[in-house]
N, C-alpha and C positions, 0 to 999 in steps of 0.2 A: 666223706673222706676228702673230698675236693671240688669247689663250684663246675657246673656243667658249662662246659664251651666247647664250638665250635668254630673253624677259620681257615687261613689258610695262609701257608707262608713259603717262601720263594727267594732263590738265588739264580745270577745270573754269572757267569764267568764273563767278562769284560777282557779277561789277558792280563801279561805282567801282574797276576797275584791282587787283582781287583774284582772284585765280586759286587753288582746288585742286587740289595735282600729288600725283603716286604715284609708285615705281617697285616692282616686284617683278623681280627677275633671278637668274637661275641659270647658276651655270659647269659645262658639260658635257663629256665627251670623246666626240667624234668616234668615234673607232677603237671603243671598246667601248659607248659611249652613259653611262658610269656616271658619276653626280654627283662635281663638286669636291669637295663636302664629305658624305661618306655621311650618309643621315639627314634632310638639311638642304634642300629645294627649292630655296630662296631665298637661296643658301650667298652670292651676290655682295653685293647687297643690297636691303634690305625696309623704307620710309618712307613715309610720307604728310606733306602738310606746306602750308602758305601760302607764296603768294609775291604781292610789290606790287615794282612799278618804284621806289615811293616811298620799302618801306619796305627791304625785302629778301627773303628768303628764310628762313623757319625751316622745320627740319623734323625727325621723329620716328622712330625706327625702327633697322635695323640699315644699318650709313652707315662710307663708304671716310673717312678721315683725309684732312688736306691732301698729304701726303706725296705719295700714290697722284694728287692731283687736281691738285696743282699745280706737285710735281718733275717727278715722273712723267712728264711730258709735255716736259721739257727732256732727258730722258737720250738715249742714242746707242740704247736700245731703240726708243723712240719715233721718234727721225731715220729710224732705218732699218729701221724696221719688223718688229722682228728680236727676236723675244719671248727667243732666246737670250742676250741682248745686257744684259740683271738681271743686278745684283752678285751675285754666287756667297751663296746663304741666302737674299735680300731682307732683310734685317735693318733695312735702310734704307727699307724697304716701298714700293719704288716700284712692284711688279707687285698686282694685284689677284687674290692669292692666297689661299687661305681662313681665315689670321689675324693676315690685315690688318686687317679691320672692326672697328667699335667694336661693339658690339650697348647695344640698349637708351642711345642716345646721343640727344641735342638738339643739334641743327649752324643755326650762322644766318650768312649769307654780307650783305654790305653792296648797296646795289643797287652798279652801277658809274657812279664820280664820274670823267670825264676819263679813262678805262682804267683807273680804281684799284679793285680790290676788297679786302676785308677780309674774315677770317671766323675763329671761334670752334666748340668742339664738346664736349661734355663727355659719356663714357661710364659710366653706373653699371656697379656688376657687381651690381645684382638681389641682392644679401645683407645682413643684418643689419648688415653691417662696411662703412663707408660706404667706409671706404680700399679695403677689397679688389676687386680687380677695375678702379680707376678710371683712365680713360684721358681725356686731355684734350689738346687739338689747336687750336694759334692758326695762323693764314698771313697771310701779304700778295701780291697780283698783280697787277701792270701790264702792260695791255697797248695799246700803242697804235702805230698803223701798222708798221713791220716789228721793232718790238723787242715782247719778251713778257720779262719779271723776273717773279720769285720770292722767299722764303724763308717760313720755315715753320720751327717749334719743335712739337715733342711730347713730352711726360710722362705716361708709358704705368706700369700695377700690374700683378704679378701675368699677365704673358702669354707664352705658348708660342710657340716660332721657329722656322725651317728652318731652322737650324744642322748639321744631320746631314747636310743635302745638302751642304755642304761637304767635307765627306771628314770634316771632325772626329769622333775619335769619343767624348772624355772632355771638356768642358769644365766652368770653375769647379768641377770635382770632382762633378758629375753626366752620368750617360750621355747624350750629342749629341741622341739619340733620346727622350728626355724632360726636355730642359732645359725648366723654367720660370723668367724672369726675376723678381727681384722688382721691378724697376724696370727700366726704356727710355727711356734720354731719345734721342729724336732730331732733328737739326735740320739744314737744308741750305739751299743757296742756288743760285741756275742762272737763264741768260737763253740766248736764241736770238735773233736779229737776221739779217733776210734783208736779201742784198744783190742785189738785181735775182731771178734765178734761183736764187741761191746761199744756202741759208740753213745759218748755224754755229749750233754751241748749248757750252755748258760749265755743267758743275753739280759742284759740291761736296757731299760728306754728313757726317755725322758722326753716330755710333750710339755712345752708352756702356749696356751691360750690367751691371745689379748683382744679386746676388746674397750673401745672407750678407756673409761679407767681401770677396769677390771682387769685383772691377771691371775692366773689359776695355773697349776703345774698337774700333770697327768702324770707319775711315774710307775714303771710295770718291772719285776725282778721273775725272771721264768727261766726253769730248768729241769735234767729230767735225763733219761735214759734209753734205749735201742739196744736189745740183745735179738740177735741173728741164730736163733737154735738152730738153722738151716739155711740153703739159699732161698728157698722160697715161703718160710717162716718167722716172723720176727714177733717179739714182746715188746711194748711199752709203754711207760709210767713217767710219769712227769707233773709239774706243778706253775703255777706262779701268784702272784701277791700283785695286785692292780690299787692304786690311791689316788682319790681328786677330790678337790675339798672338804676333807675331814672323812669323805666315805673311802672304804675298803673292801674288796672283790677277791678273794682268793680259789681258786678251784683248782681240782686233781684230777687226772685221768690217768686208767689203765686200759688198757688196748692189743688186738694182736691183727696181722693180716697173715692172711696165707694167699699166694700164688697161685691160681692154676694154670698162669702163661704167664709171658711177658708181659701181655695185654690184658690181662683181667685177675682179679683179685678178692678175696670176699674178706670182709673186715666186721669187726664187732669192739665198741670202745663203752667204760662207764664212768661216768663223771658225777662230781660230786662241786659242787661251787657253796660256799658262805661269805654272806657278806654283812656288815659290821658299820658301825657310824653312820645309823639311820637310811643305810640305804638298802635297797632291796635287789636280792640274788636276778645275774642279767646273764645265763650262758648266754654267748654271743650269737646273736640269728636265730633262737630258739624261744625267743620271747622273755617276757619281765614275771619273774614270780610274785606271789603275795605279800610273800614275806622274804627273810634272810635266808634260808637252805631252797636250794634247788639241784632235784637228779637227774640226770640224762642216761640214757640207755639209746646207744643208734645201731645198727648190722644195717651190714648191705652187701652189693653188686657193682664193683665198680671196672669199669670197661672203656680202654684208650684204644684211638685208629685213626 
């Protein structure tokens, strides 16, 4: 339903309407206990930073892109709850996987004007070469009574992908398994509008990949549905259509959770993925099939504190 973390996060009142906040978080696994990211505690992410109603938000440290903060939240993973539900890689970095983060970035978000927010990011990479390593992330978000918009632009250096969970296993002429881009531009757009009990969403993406000479375009088309039979019961259904160099990923999920608290929830989703143009079915983090069709059947336990 959603990756395991743990962490901790913190405000401080300073006066006149200025607060210090923090977060420290870690992505964990359940089943074995072993960190997202070996190594690394604070693999999700690690900031400290100011915030004013007046002024906005800044803040310091290692920090998710818009993508993650503001697509993210429009896709059919999100609707339904359904962590399977990530375009095949994330290349379009909507899951908060462990290189997605900027490290070593300054993010400042606008206060919100009428449901409007704004925000900016820019990541060094910590070396003498100001280009290498530099990630940089603009968004826009509206939200106000049952509609919620988006878009978002990223131009990312120098950064490593989950390409390999795709099935691929040679791309732009380096091994799937240690591609590094020289550049990512990515950019997408998506809203959600409830209607009574009913809420839709649609989001568009679009990833281009460079390397050397090569250049490769990633783009993901995903939508879908949320019916609220109750407050503490929901249905849904949803889709998207994933393409990178001539191959195609499409997969479908239907899904329900039910409440038994605030806190805890039991969920059951089943997914159905096909994929086409020689490539082979990749539910997202659930491994590479044989062939074109692959099923997913998940239930569980999921519990926030």
């Amino acid at each position: 339903m959603s990756p395991d973390r743990f962490g901790f996060v913190g405000r401080e009142d300073l006066g006149g309407g200025l607060e210090a906040i923090f977060r420290l978080e870690n992505g964990f696994y359940t089943t074995t206990g072993a960190m997202a990211l070996p190594g690394s505690i604070f693999n999700r992410q690690a900031y400290v930073g100011l915030s004013t109603d007046k002024i906005g938000t800044l803040t310091l440290g290692r920090q998710t892109p818009f993508n993650f903060d503001w697509l993210g939240p429009l896709s059919t993973a999100y609707g339904a709850a359904d962590w399977y539900m990530f375009h095949p890689g994330n290349l379009d970095e909507l899951a908060g996987i462990s290189n997605v983060q900027y490290p070593n970035s300054v993010k400042y978000t606008t206060p919100n004007y009428g449901g409007l927010t704004l925000g900016a990011m820019l990541g060094l990479g910590n070396t003498a070469n100001f280009g290498y390593g530099r990630n940089f992330s603009v968004g826009i978000d509206y939200e106000q009574g049952p509609l919620r918009a988006s878009a978002v632009y990223s131009d990312e250096h120098d950064r490593s992908t989950s390409i390999a969970t795709t099935g691929i296993a040679t791309f732009q002429g380096s091994p799937a398994s240690t591609y590094i881009a020289d550049r990512i531009e990515n950019m997408g757009a998506g809203a959600t509008y409830a209607f009574g009990n009913l809420t839709v969403h649609g989001l568009y993406t679009r990833t281009k990949l460079t390397s050397g000479q090569h250049a490769d375009v990633y783009q993901a088309i995903d939508g879908g549905a949320t019916y609220h039979v109750s407050p503490a019961y929901s249905v849904s259904t949803g889709a998207f259509t994933t393409t990178l160099s001539g191959k195609r990923w499409t997969e479908y999920t239907l899904g329900n959770v039910y409440a038994l608290s605030k806190s805890t929830q039991i969920y059951a989703n089943l997914l159905f993925e096909r994929a086409s143009g020689e490539a082979k079915a990749a539910i997202f983090t659930a491994g590479v099939a044989s062939g074109g069709n692959q099923v997913g059947v998940l239930a569980g336990l999921h519990h926030s504190f």
